[in-house]
N, C-alpha and C positions, 0 to 999 in steps of 0.2 A: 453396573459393575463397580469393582473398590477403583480405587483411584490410578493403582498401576496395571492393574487390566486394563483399564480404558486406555493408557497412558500408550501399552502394547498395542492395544488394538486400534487406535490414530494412526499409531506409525508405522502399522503394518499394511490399512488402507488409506490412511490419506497420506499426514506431513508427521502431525503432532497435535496435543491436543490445543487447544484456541490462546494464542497467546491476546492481551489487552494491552493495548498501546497509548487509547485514548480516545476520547465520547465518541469518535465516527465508529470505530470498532466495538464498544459498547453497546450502543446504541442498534448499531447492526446482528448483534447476537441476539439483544433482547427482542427485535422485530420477529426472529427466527423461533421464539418460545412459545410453545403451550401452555396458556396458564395453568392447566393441571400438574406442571411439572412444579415442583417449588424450588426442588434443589438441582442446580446442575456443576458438575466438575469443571474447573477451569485448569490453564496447564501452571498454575500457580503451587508450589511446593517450598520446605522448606530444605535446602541442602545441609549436606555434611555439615558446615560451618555454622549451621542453625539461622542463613538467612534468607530470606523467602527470596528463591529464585523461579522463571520459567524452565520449562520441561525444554521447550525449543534449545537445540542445543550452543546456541550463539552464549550461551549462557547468561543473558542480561539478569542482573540485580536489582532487587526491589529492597530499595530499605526506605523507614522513615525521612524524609526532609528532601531527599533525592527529587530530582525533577521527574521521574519515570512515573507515568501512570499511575494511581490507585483510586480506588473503590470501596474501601474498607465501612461496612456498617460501623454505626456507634459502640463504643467498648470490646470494637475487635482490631486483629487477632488476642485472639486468647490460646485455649487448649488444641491441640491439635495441627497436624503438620503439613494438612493438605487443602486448599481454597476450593471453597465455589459458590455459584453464582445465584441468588435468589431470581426468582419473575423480571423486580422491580431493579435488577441490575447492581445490587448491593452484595459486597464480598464477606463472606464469614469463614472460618475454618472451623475442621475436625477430625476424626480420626482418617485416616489414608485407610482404612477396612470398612469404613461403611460403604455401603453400594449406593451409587446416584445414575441419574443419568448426566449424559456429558457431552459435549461438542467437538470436532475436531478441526483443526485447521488443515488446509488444503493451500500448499498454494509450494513455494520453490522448495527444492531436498535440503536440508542441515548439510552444511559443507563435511567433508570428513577428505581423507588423502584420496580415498577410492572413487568418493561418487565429491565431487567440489561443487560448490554451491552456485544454483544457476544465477544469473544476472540479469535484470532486466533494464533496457535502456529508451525512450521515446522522445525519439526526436521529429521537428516538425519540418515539414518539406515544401516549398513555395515553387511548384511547375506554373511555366511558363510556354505552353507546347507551340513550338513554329507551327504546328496547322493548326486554325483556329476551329476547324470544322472535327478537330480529336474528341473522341467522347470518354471524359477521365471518368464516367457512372457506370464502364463499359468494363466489366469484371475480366474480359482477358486482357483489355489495356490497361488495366490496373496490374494483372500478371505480368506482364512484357514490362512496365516500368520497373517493378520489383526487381523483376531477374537481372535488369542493366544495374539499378543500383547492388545489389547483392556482387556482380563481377566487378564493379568497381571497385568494391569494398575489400574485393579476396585479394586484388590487386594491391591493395594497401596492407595487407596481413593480417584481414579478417579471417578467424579459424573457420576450417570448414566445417563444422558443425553448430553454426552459426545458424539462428533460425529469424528470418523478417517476415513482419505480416505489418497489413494496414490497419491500424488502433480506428474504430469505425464509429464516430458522432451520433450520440443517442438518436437521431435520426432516420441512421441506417447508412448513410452516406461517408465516404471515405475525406473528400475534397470539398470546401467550401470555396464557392467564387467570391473574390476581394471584389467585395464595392466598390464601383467605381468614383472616384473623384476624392476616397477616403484616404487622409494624408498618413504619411507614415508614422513611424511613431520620431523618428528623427528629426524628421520636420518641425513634428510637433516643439518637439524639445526646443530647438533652434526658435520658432517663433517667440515661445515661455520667454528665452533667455534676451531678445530682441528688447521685449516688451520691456524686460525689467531692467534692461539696459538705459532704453529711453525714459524709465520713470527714474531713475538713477540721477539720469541728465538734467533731466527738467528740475530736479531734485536742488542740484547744484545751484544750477541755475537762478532760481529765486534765493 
């Protein structure tokens, strides 16, 4: 497709098209390519004001010297107002009417007044269950925890269109059991500073 078909057609099925932020995102597009593909569209453009921004509509700016991402092959940008992305992960520009193939991003909706931009947040939870015989690998006891912290939360003036779920350890596993005998990290700290306390002293000392 030309650059703003594809551009439509992202953000009619997924987000938008692939914004790059930096080699982990890079890196993950290029593992997703066919080497028979040479050219693909990235959601890199250049706007109104003639400076290469994303399609995403947070509107981030891409200019020389900026700390924002880039990828630009040798002796580019040159001609042409629309980027994309070779095999080898290198960015070029050209016409916005040639047809390539392209990528899209999928992931939270571009804020706007009507639909506002979803949020996401991960925080970590250290249970401690009074029955020692509870099985937290037990997918409805994982349910039933949920649902307590979720009314707890509503009770604080979480919106109720709130959605929680468990972030699940490439494992499979929701909950890792703390080794025993493993100090905390407070501890830790407190001994560090013990230590360099008394080397401090001994220090004086002679």
């Amino acid at each position: 497709m030309t650059w703003t078909d594809a551009q439509s057609y992202c953000r009619a099925q997924y987000t938008d098209l692939a914004t790059v932020d930096d080699m982990e995102d890079l890196n993950r597009l290029i593992t997703t390519l066919n080497y028979y593909i040479y050219r693909l569209w990235i959601g890199l453009k250049k706007g109104d004001s003639m400076k290469w921004q994303w399609s995403l509509a947070d509107r981030r700016f891409y200019r020389e010297g900026e700390t924002e991402f880039r990828n630009w092959d040798t002796g580019t940008p040159q001609n042409g107002n629309c980027a994309f992305m070779s095999t080898a992960g290198l960015w070029n520009n050209t016409s916005c009417g040639d047809q390539h193939h392209f990528i899209c991003y999928d992931g939270p909706a571009v804020e706007t007044p009507e639909k506002p931009q979803l949020k996401r947040q991960v925080v970590r939870v250290k249970m401690t269950p009074k029955d020692p015989n509870l099985n937290l690998s037990d997918p409805a006891v994982q349910d039933d925890i949920l649902q307590e912290i979720r009314n707890k939360l509503k009770e604080q003036g979480l919106p109720a269109d709130t959605k929680l779920k468990w972030k699940k350890q490439p494992d499979g596993k929701v909950f890792n059991k703390e080794k025993e005998g493993l100090p905390k990290k407070e501890e830790e700290e407190e001994k560090k500073m013990k230590k360099r306390k008394k080397r401090m002293m001994t220090k004086r000392e002679l």
